[in-house]
N, C-alpha and C positions, 0 to 999 in steps of 0.2 A: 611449776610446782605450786602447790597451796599451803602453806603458812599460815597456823590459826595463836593468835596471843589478845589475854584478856587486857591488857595495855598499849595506850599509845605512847613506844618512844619517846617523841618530841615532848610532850606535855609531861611524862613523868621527868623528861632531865629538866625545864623548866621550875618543876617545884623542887627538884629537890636544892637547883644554884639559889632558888628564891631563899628557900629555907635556911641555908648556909650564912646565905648575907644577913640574914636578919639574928643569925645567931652568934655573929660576933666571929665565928672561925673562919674568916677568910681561906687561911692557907691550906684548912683542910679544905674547902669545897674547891677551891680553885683546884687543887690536883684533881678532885673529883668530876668537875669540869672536861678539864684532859682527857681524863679516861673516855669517859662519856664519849667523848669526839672521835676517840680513837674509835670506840666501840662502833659507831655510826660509820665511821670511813668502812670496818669490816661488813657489817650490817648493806652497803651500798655496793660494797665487793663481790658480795654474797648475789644481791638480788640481781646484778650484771651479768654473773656468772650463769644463776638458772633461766636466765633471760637469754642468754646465750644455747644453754643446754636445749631449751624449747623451743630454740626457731632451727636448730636442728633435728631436732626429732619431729619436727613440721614440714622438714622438709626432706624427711629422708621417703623414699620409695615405698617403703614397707609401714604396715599400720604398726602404732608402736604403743603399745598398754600397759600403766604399770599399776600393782595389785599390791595392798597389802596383804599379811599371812592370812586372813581371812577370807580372801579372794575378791572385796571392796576394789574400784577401780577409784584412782587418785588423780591419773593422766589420763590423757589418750591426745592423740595427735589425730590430725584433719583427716589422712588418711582413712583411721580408724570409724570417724565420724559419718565420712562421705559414703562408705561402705556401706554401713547399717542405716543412714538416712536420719539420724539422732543429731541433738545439740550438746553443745560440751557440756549442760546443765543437764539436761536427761541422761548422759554417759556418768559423770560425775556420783550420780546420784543411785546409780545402779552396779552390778557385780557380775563377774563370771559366769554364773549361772542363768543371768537373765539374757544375754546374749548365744547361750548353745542352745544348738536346734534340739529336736525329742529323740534324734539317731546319734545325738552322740554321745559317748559312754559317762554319763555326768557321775555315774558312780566312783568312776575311776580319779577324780578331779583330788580330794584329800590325801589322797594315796602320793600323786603327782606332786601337789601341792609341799605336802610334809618332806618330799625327797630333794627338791627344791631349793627351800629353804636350810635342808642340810647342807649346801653349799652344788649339790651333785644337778647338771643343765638336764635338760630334758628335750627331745623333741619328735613330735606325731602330729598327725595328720587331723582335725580339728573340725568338724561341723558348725558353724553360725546362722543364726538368722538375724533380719532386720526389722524392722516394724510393721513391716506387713506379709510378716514371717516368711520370706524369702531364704532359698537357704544358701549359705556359701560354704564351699570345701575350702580350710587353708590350710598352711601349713607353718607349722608355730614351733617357735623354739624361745626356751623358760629360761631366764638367768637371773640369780638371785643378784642385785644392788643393796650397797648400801649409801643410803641420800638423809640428812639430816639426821645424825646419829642415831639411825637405826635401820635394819634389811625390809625390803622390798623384793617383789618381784616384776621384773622387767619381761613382757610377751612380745617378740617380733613376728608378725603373724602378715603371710603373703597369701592372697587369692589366687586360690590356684583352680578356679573354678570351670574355666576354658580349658584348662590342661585335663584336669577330672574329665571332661566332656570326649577331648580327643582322645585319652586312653580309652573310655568306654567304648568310644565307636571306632578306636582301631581294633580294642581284644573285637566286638561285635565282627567288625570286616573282615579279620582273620581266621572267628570262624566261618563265616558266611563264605568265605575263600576256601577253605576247608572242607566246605559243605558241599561247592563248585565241584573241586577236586575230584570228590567222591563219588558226585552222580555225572560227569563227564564220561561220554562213551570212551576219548582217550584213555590210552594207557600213561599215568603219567608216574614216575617214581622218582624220589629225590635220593643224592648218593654223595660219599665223598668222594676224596680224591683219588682213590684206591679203585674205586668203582664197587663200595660196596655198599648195597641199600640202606638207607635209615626211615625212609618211608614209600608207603605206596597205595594212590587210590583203589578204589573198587576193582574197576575194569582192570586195572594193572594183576590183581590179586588173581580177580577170577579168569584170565586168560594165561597167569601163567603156569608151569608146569611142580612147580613147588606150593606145599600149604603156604596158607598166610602165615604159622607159626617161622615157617623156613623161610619166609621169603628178607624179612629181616636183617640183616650180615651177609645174606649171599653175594656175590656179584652179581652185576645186573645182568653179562650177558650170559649167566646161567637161567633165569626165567625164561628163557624164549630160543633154544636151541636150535631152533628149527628155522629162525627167524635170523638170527646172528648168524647162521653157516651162511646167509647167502651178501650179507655186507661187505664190499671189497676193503673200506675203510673206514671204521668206526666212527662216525661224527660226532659221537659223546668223549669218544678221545682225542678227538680233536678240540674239542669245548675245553677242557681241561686244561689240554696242551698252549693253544691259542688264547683261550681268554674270551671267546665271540662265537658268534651264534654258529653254532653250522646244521647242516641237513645233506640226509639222503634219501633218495625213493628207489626201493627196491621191489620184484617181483619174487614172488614164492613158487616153490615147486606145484604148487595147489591153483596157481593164477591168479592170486589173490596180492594186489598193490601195497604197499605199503609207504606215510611218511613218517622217517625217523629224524626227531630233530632234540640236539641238544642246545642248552640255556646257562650261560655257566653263572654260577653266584658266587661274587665278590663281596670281601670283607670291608670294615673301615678305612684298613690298607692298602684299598685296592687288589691284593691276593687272591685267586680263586681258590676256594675252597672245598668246595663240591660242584654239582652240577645237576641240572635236572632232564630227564628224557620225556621224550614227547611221543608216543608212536599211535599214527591214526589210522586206521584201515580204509584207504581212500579208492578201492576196488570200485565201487559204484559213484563216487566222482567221475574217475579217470573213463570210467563209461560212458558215461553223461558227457563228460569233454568231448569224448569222442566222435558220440553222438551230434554235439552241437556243433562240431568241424567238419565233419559231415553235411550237416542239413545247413552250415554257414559256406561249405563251398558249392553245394545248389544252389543256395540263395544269389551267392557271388555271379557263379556261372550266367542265370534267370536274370540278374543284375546287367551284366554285360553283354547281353544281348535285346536289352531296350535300350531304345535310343534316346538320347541324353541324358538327362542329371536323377538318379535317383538319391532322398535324403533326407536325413532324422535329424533335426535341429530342436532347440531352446527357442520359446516364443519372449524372445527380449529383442532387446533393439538393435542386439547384432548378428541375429538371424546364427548365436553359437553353436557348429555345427559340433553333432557328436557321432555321424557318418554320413559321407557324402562318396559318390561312385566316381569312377576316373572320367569319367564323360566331361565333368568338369572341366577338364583340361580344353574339348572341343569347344567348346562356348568361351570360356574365362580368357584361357591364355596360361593357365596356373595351375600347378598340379592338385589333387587333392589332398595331400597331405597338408599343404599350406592352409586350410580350409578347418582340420578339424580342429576345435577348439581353441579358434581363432590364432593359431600356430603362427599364421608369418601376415596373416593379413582377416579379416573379415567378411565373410559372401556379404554383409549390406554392405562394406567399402567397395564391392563391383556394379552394386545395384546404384543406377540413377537417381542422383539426390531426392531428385521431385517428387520418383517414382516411390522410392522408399518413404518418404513420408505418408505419401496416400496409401500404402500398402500396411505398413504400421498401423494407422488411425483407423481400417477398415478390417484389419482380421481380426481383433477381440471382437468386436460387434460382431463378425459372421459366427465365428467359434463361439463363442461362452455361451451364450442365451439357448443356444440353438444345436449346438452340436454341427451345424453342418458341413458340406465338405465345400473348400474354398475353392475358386478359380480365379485366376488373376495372368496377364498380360503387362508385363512393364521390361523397360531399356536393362542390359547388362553393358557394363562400358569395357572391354574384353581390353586384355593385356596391349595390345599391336592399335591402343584409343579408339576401335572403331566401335560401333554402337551394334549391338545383336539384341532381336527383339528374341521372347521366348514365352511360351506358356507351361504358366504350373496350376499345378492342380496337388490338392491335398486334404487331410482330414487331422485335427487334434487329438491328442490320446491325454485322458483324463485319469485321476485318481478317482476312489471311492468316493470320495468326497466331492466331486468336482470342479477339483482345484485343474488345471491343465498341467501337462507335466510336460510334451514336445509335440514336434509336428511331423509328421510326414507324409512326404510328396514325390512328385516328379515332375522335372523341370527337364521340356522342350524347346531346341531353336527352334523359333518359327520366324526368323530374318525373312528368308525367302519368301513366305505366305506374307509377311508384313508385306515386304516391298512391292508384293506382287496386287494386296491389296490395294496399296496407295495410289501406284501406278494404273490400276488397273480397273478401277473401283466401279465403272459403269459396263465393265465390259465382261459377262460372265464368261462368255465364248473363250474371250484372251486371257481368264483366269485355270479354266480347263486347260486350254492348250499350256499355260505353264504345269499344272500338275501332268498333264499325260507324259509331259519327255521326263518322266521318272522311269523307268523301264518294269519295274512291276506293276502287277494288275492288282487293286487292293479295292477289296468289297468292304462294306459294314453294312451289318448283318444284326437286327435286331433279336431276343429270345423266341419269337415266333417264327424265325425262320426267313423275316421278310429284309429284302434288301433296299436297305433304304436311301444309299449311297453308295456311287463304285467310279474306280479308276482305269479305265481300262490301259492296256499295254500297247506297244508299237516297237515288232505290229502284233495284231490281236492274239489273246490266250486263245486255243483251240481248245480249253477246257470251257468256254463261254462260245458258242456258236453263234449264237445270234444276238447282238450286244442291244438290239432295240427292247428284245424281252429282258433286259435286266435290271432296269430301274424300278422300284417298289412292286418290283414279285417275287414270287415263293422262289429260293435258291432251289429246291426240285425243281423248277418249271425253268430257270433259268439254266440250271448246270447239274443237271439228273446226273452225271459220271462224279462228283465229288459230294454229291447232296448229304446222302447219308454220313459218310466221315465228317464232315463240317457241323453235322448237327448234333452227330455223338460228342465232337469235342468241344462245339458252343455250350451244352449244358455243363459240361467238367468245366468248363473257363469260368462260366459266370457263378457255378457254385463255390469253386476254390480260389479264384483268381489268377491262374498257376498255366501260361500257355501253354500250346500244346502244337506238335508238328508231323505232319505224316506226307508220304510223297505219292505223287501218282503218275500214272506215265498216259501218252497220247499217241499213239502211232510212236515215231523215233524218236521223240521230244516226252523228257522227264522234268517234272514239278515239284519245285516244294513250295508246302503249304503251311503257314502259321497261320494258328489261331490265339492273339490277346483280347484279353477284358479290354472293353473300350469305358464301360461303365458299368452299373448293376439290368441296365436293360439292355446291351449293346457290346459285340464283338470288331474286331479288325481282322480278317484277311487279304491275308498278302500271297499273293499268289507268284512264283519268284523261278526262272527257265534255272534249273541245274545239267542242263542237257552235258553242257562243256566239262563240268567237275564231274557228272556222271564218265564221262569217256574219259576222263584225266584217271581215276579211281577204274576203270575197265582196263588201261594200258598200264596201270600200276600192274592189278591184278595179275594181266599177263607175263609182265616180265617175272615177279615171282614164279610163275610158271614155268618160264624156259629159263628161271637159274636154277628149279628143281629138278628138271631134266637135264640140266646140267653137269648135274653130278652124276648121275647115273650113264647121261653119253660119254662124259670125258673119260670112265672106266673102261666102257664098253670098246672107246676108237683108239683108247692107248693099245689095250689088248691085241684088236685087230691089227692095228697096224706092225706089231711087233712080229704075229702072223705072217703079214703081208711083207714084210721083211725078209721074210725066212723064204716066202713063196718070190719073190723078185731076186734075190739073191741066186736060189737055185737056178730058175728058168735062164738069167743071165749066163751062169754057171754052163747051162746044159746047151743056150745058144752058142759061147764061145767054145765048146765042146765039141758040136755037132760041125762048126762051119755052114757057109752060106749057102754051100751048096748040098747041104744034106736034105732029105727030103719031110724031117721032122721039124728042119728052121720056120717054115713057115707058120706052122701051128703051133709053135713056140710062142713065136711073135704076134702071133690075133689073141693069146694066153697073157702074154704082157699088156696087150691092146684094152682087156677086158679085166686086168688089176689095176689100171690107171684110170677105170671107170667107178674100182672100188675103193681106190684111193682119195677120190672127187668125194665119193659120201662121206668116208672117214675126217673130210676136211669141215664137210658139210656137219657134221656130229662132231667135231671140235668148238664149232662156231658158239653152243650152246656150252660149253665147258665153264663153269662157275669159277671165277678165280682167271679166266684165261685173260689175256690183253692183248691187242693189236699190237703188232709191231709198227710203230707209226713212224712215217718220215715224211717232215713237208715239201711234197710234191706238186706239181702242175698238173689235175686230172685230163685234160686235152685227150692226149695221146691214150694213157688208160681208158678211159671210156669209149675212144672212137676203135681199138682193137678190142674188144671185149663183146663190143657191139658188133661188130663186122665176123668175128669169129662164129659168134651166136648163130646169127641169120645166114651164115654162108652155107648153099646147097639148098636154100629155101624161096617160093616165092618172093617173098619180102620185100618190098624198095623203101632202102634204109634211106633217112634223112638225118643229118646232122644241122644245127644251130648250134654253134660254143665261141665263143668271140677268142680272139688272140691272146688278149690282157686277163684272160680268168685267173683272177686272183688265187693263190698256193693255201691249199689247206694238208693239217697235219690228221696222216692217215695210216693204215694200210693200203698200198696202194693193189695189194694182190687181193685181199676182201672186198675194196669198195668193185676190181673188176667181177669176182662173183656175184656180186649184188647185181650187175648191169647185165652179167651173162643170164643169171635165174632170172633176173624182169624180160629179157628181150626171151629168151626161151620160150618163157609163157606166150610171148605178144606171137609168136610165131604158131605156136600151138592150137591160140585162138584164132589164127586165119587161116586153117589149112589150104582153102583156097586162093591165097595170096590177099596182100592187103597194103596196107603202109604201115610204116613205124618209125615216128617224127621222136627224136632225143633232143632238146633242147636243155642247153645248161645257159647261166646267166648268174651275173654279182649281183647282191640283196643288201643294199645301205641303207641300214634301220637311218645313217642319219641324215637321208633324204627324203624320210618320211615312209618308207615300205619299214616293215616288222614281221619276225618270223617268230611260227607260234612259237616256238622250238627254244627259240635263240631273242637273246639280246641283242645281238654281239655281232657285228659283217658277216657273210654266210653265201656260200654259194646254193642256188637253187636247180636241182635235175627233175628236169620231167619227160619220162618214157608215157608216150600215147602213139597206143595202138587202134584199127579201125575193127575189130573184130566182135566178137560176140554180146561182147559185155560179162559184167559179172552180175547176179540176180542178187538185190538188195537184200534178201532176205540172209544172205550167207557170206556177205562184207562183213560182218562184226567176227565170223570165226579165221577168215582166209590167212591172217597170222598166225594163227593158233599150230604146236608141229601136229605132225604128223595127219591133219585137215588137208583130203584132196579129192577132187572132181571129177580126175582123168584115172582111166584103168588101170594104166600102169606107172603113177606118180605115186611117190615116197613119201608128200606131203611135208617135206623140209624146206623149197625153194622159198618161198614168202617168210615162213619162218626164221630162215638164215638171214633173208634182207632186213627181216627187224631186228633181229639181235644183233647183226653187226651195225646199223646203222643206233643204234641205242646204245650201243659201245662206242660208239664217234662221239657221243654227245650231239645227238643229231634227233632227224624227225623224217614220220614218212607216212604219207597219208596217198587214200586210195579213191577218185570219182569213177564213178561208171554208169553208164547209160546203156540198159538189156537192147543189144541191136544194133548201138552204137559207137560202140570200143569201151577201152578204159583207159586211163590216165593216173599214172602212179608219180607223187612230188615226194621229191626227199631234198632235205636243206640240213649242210652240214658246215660247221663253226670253220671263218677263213680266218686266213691272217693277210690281210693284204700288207705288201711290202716286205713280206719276209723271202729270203733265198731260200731256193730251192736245196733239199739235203744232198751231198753230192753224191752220186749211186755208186755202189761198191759191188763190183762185180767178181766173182768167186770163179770166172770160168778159167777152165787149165792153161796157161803161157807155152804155147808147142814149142816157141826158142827156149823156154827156160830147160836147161839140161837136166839132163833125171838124175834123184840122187836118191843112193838107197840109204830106207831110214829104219829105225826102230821102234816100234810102235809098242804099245799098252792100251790092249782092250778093255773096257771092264762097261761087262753088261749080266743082268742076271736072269737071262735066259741062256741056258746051256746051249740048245740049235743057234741061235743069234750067234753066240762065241765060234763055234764050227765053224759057221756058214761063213761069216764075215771075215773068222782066221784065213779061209783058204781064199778068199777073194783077194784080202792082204797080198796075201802069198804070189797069188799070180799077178798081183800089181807090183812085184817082185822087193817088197819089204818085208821086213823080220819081224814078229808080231808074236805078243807073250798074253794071254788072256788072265781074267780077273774078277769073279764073281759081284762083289760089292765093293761100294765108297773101302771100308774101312781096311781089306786086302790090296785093291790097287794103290791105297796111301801106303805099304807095308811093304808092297812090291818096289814101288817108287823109289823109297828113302830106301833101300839096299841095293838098288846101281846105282843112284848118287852117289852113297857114300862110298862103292867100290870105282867109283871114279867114270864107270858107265851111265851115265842117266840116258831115260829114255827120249829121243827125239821129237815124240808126240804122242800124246792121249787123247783117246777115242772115249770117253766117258757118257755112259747112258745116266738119265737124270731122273730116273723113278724107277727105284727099287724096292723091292715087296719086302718089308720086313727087316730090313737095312737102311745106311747111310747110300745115296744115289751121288750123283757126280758134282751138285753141289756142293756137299759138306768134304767128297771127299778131292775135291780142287783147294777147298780151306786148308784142308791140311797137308798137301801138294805143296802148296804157294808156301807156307811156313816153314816148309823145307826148301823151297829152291825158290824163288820168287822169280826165275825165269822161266820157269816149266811154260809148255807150248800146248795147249790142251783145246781138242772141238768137242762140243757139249751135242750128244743124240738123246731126241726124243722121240717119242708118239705123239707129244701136246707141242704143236707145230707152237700153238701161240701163250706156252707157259711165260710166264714173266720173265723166269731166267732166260729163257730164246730172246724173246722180246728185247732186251740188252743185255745179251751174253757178255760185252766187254768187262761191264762193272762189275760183273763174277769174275772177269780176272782168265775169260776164252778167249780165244783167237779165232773162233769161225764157230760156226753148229750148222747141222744134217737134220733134216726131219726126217724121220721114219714115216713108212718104208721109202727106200732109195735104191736105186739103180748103181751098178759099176762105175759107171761112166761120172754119175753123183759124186760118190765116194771119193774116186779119183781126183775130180776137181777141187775137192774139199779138201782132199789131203796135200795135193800138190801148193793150193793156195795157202793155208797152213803153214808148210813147212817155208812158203819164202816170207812171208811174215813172222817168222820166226827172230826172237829178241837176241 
């Protein structure tokens, strides 16, 4: 504080004790002495005190100014000082008004002032400047003091000039946020908790179905009706709900995308309060997506079928990939995931120390100055420590600026050309011959057409005839059958980069042809036999073929046979009628002679039945094939040959189909010699693990080969001779070949055909063995003459009305009781009512495909769930439906193929009833 007195203390008490003593009043001056002292002790109290007062207000935070009523400054502290850049003599010496900037309200100051000093605090926000009229915003607050018996005013005034600054530029970013809002194509709308608007940009306003006056208070998901009916669960009520972001993408009835995403906003509290929506019409994104998953699974495809590493990397020191192709794996040891983004390991941690140094040092130099495209040859140190050499090749991709941004390339093992260099390095002959036992033929092919290097194949492509004319001349003049396609696609290769593939054929031998860039002047063709995948893709084709004739024969031979049923049945009928000695027996009998030739085709028209399966049992073919054979050729020239060793391993078959297969081959071979001939059968074991391999099979495998010495087949009609209904002969069916592949394709088998015009043919079929397995033991159905006859009770159910007739009365005369039964769901109804009257029937005849009903199948389900001992044989027409196939695990005791004979029947039934549970 500053203290102004026209006297010094010390000197005035001096005179006045002087003056005392020299006037003789001791006693008064000595008190007056006293006093004095005392006065001084207070005086020394005093100046301690404001001495005290201002080395706190020196050191409080805040600048601190005190004013007389006049607005004169008396104090100020450092603070104050440091602020405006003044000495406590130039503060001192100045006032309120000399320190407010020209923007603040100086008018207002006396107004202030006078309310002040009525005792009433004051405080607002304050404009200053300093001496080099700097301005500062504070914030001051007035209290009136009273200090040396009389009022003052005390200003604590804080710099609030940083804070000023961040309001300014947050209200600025608030609206400039605002501003955002507003020209964003989203729709964005802010809401409370209710979900009811309190704001909404532009695009929100004009897309939705209410004015902007309405849109206000509404609910939100009233603006957009159209759009809300198709949300299965509101993600802004779920923001709400949760507290966290959520989103949905929905599609519109219009096919237009939608993302809807909520944003919730929390209070101080943490509370949510409202929430904000987001809705963006992302219809031509999710296009574009689409688009680019597309032309990225081309890419991929185009990727995976070049050979080795294709890859977009970071030009840094660790070669940082940010796409590398699975090729990787063939080279490295290490999948390509581990690759990107240096995920589990670094491509330069595979590359050779050495190598990676000089590769480093040497590709800015190639790239930056230059642009150009880089080639490099160095060590990969592959997962298994061994060394793989490889070549890449690449180009830098740049910014506008041309800064580099990544690289990409493709990286080739070239191990094998290394070694074969190093090894081989004087010897071009011995470097050839390592490239030729590559089995494709592979040209390069400059943009003129001219060949400037090629590989030929072994042994030679017959699309290249004369391999001397192929070294640096015109691909016309070298290979005039692919000239033209090669030159159409070399110009699409080298203007797009984008290979290209087409196929051509040569006599029986089929090619594919690729064409890649090799460079901007220069192609690769690869010239590559698809002869085998051609024929693999022709025997596909076929069998599709005869499983669609499948369906249509297996209708056609149920039918007939159901026919042929009716028609065997009677004739039977009319023999045991007639007697032996009647003079209609006979031509009864060449009547049955010539339905058992029609029952052969029906078997033949099964073969092709879609759905159908062998009844297979593993057998020893020996005996099958040498009676099948023998039957065939007997009453023909023929001199039959057998080869089949003792120990022929047991395969699982039909053993009644694989004899048809042997009868229709030997039939043919007979056909083709009418003049008599040979026909050598040789069968034999095939152990892939002794080194033989079947196309067919992996797997042990026996091998048949019928060769005959007859005509031949003409090459030109070997690709159809499988094919049904394809035949030669005048009066052939065109099923026999047919049948032998279907059924031998049903074996899980193989069967292939040579022939030489003049000099027979030779048919191989290899079908999967089991060596060391038993034989299944044969189950013979034929009638026991000892077993005594017992009359039974029988349950037909077939749904053919003739069939019930015919077979009732055959019943009858095989002197059992027999109840008939149209469908599954009456003979189950028939059943369970002499069960339950204490009668059940002794056996059921159940036909297993009924038209428009439950067949014997479902109606044995329901049989068995009533009696679980019922004794039932399953009749079909589909000799080889699955349920025949293993009647037991349906829960039969024997099955009859349609059509059948009395004598059939019989044994069936007889066999039956003594297996009976």
């Amino acid at each position: 504080m500053n203290a102004h007195s026209n006297n010094d203390p010390d000197k005035l008490r001096d005179k006045i004790i002087g003056l005392g003593e020299k006037s003789g009043r001791k006693n008064y001056y000595t008190e007056l002495k006293k006093r004095l002292t005392e006065l001084e002790t207070i005086q020394e109290t005093l100046r301690k005190s404001e001495a005290n007062l201002k080395s706190i207000l020196d050191n409080i935070q805040d600048a601190i100014v005190i004013h007389d009523e006049h607005g004169s400054i008396i104090y100020a502290n450092h603070i104050w000082l440091d602020m405006h850049g003044v000495s406590e003599e130039e503060c001192l010496s100045s006032d309120i008004y000399h320190f407010s900037s020209n923007i603040a309200p100086v008018n207002k100051l006396p107004v202030i002032w006078k309310s002040v000093m009525n005792g009433a605090n004051q405080r607002f926000e304050w404009t200053t400047v300093d001496k080099n009229q700097e301005i500062y915003y504070c914030d001051v607050i007035l209290t009136r003091v009273y200090l040396a018996a009389d009022f003052y005013i005390l200003a604590c005034v804080r710099n609030i000039t940083e804070r000023k600054k961040y309001e300014e530029a947050l209200l600025k970013s608030e609206q400039e946020k605002l501003l955002i809002l507003s020209a964003v194509e989203e729709r964005v709308i802010y809401m409370d908790k209710t979900q009811t608007v309190i704001w909404a940009n532009s695009a929100a306003i004009r897309s939705a179905t209410k004015s902007e006056a309405e849109i206000l208070g509404a609910k939100c998901y009233d603006l957009w009706p159209e759009l809300c009916k198709q949300i299965s669960d509101c993600p802004v009520k779920r923001t709400i709900a949760s507290g966290s972001i959520q989103r949905e993408e929905i599609r519109t009835d219009d096919g237009k995308i939608f993302d809807i995403q909520g944003y919730p906003v929390i209070n101080g509290q943490g509370a949510v309060i409202g929430a904000v929506e987001v809705i963006q019409d992302i219809t031509d994104r999710k296009t574009s997506e689409e688009k680019i998953r597309d032309a990225e699974e081309r890419y991929r495809t185009l990727v995976a079928n070049i050979p080795g590493i294709v890859y977009r990397c970071l030009n840094d020191e660790n070669w940082t990939m940010l796409y590398i192709s699975d090729g990787v794996e063939n080279i490295t040891g290490y999948p390509a995931a581990d690759f990107i983004s240096n995920n589990s390991r670094s491509f330069a941690s595979v590359i050779d120390p050495i190598d990676n140094l000089r590769m480093t040092a040497t590709k800015d130099i190639e790239l930056i100055p230059e642009r150009r495209e880089y080639n490099k040859e160095y060590r990969i140190i592959h997962k298994d420590g061994s060394i793989r050499w490889v070549h890449e090749s690449g180009t830098g991709v740049f910014d506008e600026n041309g800064k580099i941004l990544y690289l990409d390339g493709v990286i080739i093992d070239v191990t094998e050309q290394k070694k074969a260099e190093n090894a081989l390095r004087h010897s071009e002959s011995k470097n050839k011959a390592l490239i030729n036992s590559i089995p494709d033929t592979m040209l390069i092919i400059n943009k003129k057409g001219i060949i400037n290097d090629f590989k030929p194949s072994s042994p030679p492509c017959p699309l290249l005839p004369d391999l001397e004319k192929v070294h640096c001349r015109s691909i016309k003049e070298a290979a005039p059958l692919i000239a033209d396609s090669v030159l159409i696609s070399l110009d699409s290769v080298l203007s797009t980069g984008t290979p290209r593939s087409f196929e051509q054929q040569s006599g029986n031998q089929f090619f594919e042809l690729r064409v890649i860039k090799v460079d901007s002047d220069n192609v690769l063709v690869i010239i590559r036999d698809v002869t085998e995948s051609r024929k693999y893709a022709e025997n596909l084709l076929k069998m599709q073929r005869l499983e669609s004739l499948g369906v249509l024969a297996g209708g056609i031979a149920h039918d007939f046979n159901n026919l042929l049923n009716g028609i065997f049945g009677n004739i039977d009928m009319a023999i045991l009628a007639a007697g032996k000695s009647s003079e209609a027996t006979p031509f009864l009998e060449e009547a049955m002679s010539v339905l058992d030739r029609a029952k052969d085709l029906t078997r033949q028209l099964l073969t092709f039945s879609k759905g159908g399966s062998p009844v297979k049992k593993t057998v020893k073919l020996k005996d099958t094939i040498i009676k099948a054979a023998s039957f065939a050729t007997k009453g023909s020239k023929t001199e039959l040959y057998f080869s089949i060793p003792d120990d022929l391993w047991p395969c699982e078959v039909d053993a009644n189909q694989i004899a048809q297969v042997i009868d229709n081959l030997c039939i043919n071979a007979v056909q083709a010699m009418q003049n008599g001939g040979t026909l050598k059968i040789a069968v034999s074991n095939l152990d892939t693990d002794n080194g033989e391999k079947s196309e067919a099979q992996s797997l042990p495998c026996i091998r048949i080969s019928v060769q005959d010495s007859g005509q031949g087949i003409p090459q030109d009609i070997i690709p159809k001779i499988f094919d049904p209904f394809f035949t030669t002969k005048p009066n052939g069916n065109g099923l026999g070949l047919a049948t032998v592949y279907s059924i031998i394709n049903k074996h899980s088998g193989s069967v292939e055909v040579d022939s030489v015009t003049g000099q027979g043919t030779c048919f191989t079929i290899q079908l999967p063995a089991q060596p060391g397995k038993a034989e299944t033991e044969k189950t013979v159905q034929a009638e026991d003459e000892s077993h005594p006859f017992v009359k039974a009770k029988i349950l037909l159910m077939d749904d053919e009305a003739f069939i019930i007739k015919l077979i009732s009365a055959v019943i009858k005369e095989l002197g059992h009781d027999v109840t008939g039964a149209k469908n599954g769901d009456e003979a189950a109804d028939i059943y369970k009512a002499s069960f339950e009257s204490g009668q059940p029937f002794d056996l059921l005849i159940l036909d297993l495909t009924v038209k428009g009903g439950n067949g014997g199948k479902e109606a044995m389900e329901k049989i068995l769930a009533i009696d679980p001992k019922a004794n039932a044989i399953v009749s079909s027409g589909y000799s080889n439906d699955p349920v025949v196939a293993d009647y037991k695990s349906y829960g039969f005791s024997g099955y009859i193929s349609k059509p059948y004979k009395i004598n059939e029947l019989k044994a069936a039934i007889n066999g039956a009833l003594k297996s009976r549970k």
